[in-house]
C-alpha positions as CSV (number, residue, x, y, z in Angstrom):
1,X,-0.9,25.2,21.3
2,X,0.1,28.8,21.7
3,X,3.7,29.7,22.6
4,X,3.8,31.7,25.4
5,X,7.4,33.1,26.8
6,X,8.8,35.0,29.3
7,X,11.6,37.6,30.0
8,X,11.9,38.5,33.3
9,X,14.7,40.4,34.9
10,X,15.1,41.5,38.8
11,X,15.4,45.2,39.0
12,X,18.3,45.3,41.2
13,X,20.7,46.7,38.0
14,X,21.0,47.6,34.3
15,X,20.4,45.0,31.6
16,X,23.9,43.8,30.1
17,X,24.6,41.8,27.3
18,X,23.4,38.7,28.3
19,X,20.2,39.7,29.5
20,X,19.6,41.2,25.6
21,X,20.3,37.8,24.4
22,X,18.2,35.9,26.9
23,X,15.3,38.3,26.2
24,X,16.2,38.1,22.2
25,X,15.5,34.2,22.7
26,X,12.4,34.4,24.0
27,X,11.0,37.1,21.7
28,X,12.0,35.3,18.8
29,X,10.7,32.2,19.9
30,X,7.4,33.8,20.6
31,X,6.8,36.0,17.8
32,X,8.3,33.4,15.1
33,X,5.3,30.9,16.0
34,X,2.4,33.7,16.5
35,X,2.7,33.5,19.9
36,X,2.8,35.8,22.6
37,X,5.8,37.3,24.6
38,X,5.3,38.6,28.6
39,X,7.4,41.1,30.6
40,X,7.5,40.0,33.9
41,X,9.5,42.4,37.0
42,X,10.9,39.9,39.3
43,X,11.0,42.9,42.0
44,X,10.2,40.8,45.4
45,X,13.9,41.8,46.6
46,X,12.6,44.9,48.7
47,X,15.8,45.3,49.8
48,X,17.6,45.8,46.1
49,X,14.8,46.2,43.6
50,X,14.5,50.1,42.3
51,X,12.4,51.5,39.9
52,X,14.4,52.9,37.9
53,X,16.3,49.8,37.2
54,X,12.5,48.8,36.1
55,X,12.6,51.6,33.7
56,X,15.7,51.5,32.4
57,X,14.9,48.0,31.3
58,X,11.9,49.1,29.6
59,X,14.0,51.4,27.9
60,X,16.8,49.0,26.9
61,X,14.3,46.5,25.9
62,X,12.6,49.1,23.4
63,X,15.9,50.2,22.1
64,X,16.3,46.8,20.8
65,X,13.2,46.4,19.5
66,X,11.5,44.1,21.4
67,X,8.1,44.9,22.2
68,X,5.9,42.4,25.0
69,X,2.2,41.4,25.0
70,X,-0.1,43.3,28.0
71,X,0.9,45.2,30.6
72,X,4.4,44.2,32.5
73,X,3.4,41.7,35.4
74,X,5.3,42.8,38.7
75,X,5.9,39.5,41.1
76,X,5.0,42.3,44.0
77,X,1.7,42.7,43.7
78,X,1.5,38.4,43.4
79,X,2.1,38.1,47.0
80,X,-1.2,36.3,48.0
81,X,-0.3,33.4,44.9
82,X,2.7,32.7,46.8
83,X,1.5,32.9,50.3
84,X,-1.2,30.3,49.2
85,X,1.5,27.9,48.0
86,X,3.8,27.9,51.1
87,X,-0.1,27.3,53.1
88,X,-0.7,24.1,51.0
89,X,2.7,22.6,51.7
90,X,2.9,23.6,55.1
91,X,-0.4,21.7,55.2
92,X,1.6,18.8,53.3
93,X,3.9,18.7,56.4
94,X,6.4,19.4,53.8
95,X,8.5,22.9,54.8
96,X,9.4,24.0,58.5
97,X,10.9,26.8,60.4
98,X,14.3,27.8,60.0
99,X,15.5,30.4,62.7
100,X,19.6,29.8,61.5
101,X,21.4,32.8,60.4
102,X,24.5,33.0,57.5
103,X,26.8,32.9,60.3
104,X,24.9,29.8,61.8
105,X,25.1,27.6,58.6
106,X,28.8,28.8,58.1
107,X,29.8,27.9,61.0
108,X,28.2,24.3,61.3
109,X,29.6,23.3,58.1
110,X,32.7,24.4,58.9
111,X,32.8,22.1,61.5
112,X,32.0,19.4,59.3
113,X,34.4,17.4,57.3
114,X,32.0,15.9,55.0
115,X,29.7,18.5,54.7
116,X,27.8,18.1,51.2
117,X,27.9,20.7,48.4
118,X,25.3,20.9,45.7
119,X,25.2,23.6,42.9
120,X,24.4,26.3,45.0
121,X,27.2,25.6,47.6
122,X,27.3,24.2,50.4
123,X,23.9,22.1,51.7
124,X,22.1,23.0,54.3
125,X,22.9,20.9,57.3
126,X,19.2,20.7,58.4
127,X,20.0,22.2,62.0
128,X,16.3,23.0,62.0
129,X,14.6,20.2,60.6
130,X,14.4,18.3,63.9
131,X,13.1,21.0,65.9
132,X,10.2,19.7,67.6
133,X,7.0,21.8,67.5
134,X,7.1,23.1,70.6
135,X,10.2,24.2,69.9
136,X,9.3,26.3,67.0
137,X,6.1,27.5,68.8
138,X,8.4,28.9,70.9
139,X,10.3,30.8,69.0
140,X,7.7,31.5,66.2
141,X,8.5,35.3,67.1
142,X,11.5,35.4,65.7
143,X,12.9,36.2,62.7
144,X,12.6,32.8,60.2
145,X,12.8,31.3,57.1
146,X,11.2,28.6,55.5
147,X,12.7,25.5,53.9
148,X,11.5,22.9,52.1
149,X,12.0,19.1,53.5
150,X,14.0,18.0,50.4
151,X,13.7,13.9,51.6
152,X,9.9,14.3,52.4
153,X,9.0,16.0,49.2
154,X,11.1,14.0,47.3
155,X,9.4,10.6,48.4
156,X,6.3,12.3,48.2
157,X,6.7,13.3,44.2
158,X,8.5,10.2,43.2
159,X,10.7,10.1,39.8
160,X,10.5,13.2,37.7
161,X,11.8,13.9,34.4
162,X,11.9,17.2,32.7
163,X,12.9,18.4,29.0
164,X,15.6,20.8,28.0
165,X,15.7,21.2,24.1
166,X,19.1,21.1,24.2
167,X,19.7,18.5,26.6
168,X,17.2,15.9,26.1
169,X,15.1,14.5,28.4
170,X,16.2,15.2,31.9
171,X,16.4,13.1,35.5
172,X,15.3,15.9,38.1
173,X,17.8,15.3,40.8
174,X,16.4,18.0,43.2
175,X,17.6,16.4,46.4
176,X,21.1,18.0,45.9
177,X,20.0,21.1,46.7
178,X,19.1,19.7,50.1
179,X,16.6,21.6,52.2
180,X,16.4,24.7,49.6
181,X,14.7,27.9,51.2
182,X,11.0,28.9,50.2
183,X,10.6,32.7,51.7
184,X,13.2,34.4,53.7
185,X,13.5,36.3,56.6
186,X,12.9,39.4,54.5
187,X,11.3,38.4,51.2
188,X,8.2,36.3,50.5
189,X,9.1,34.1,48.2
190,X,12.2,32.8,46.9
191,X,13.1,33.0,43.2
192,X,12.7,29.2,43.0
193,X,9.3,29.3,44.4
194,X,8.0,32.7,42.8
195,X,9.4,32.0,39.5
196,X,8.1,28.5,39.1
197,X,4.1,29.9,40.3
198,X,4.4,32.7,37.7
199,X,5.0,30.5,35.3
200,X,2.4,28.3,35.7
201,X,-0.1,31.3,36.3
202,X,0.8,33.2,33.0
203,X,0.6,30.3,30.9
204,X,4.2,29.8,30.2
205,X,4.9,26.7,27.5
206,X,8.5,27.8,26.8
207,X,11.4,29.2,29.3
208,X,14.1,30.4,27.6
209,X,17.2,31.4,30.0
210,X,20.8,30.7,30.6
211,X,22.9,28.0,31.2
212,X,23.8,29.3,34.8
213,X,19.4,28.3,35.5
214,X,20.1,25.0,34.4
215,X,20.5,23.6,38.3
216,X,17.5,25.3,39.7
217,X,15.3,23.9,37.1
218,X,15.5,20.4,39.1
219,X,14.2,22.4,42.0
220,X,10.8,24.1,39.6
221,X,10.1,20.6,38.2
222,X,9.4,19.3,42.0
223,X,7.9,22.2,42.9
224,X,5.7,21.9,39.6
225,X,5.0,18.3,41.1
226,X,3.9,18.8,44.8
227,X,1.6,22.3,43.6
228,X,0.1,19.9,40.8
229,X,1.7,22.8,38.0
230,X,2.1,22.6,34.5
231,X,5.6,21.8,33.3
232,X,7.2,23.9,30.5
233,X,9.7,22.5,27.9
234,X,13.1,24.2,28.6
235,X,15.7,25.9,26.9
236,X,18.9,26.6,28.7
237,X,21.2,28.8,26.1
238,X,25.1,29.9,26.6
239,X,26.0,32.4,28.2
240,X,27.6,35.5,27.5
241,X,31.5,35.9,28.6
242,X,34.0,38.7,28.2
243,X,37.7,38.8,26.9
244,X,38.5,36.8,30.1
245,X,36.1,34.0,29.7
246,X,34.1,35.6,32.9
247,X,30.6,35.2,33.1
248,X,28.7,39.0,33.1
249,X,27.1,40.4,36.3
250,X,25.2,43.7,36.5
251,X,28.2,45.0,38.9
252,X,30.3,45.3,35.5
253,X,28.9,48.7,34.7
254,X,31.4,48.4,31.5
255,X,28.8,45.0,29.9
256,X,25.5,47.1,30.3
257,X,23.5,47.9,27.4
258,X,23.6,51.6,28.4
259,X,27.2,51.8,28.1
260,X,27.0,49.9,24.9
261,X,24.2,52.8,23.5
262,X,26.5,55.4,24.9
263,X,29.6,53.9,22.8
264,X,27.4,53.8,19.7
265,X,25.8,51.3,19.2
266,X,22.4,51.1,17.4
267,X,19.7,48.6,18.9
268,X,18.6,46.9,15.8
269,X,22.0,46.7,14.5
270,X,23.2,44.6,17.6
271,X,19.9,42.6,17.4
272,X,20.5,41.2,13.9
273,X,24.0,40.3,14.9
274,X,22.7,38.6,18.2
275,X,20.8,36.4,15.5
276,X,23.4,35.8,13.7
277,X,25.6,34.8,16.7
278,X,27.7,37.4,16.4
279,X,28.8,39.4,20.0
280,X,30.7,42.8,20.1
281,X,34.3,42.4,19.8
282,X,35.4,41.4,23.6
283,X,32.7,39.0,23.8
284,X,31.8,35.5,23.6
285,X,29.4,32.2,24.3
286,X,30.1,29.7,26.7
């Protein structure tokens, strides 16, 4: 079998340190067993994605070293794979309509005592499962979102496992995410959705990310189930954390690779260390 891996950042900011290692990972794993390593633009946020965040990863990503197989693949112009997969399971009488807004949800699980929360905050109360369909004929011109019914597709897959090469052999518990969106009001495709097609459609064997994916990876194995996909083995690695134990986001302008290049930093220098384990002094894994 050829090993096939992935990075495959959102353009919406610079690359920091924990997007080097995640990338590193991936690289490594692919070139260390002749296989082959993709670049992929996760850049279906219209409303945050920029090209020059595209280029400056490019740039960061040949300053370390790291060189991908074929041309980048850009999630934007895979629209019509995704479309096709929200057809079939509407088909399977498995997603609906949901017209609720932010404010909506807020404000009906506020009013709930014993409103659930999974690991991506509070559930989704379902307000629009039980719409009938003349109901959602009837508003079908406005603005909507579409969710998946976590009960139906979860009876309809039945037990599924995956494996993290960390963790073992996994239970996929999916149904605490509840009724998970698909494609929002103003993107096509949800991360979960996209993420888990592209995978499948460029072959991935191996998906090397960070801990803070681990959650969602319950969600790809059922969507790997009901869209009859391949499943990858798994590799959920620490993540990077500053002085303060905090977990890096591309709003700290002072983590990004750039900053890091500006202060003096050579690419490979920083690589081999990554290798090693070793972090600039401030940081950490977690």
């Amino acid at each position: 079998m050829t090993i096939i891996t992935r990075f495959a950042p959102s353009p919406t900011g610079r690359l920091h340190l924990g997007h080097a290692l995640s990338a590193l990972l991936s690289h490594d794993r692919a070139r260390g067993a002749d296989g082959r390593f993709y670049l992929r633009i996760d850049d279906i946020d219209g409303a945050r994605s920029r090209d020059d965040y595209v280029a400056a990863a490019m740039e960061d990503l040949r300053w370390f070293g790291l060189m991908w197989d074929d041309a980048p693949v850009y999630q934007s112009a895979r629209l019509a794979l995704y479309e096709a997969a929200l057809v079939r399971l509407s088909a399977a009488g498995l997603i609906y309509p949901c017209f609720c807004t932010r404010a909506d949800i807020a404000a009906e699980v506020a009013a709930s005592a014993s409103a659930p929360h999974g690991d991506f905050g509070p559930v989704y109360p379902g307000t629009c499962r039980s719409l009938s369909d003349a109901e959602r004929l009837a508003r079908a011109h406005q603005p909507h979102s579409w969710r998946l019914d976590m009960a139906k597709a979860v009876a309809l897959a039945g037990p599924l496992h995956w494996e993290d090469e960390r963790e073992g052999i996994i239970l996929a518990m999916p149904e605490k995410a509840g009724d998970i969106i698909l494609a929002r009001k103003d993107a096509p495709a949800s991360y979960h959705l996209a993420s888990t097609i592209d995978d499948a459609d460029m072959g991935v064997t191996h998906v090397i990310r960070g801990r803070d994916l681990f959650a969602s990876t319950h969600i790809h194995r059922l969507l790997q189930a009901l869209l009859g996909l391949p499943t990858p083995l798994y590799h959920h690695h620490a993540l990077v954390v500053d002085s303060m134990g905090k977990r890096l986001a591309k709003r700290d302008q002072a983590t990004e690779l750039a900053a890091l290049r500006a202060q003096g930093f050579e690419g490979w220098a920083l690589v081999e260390d990554l290798r090693r384990g070793v972090l600039p002094a401030g940081y950490s894994l977690a």
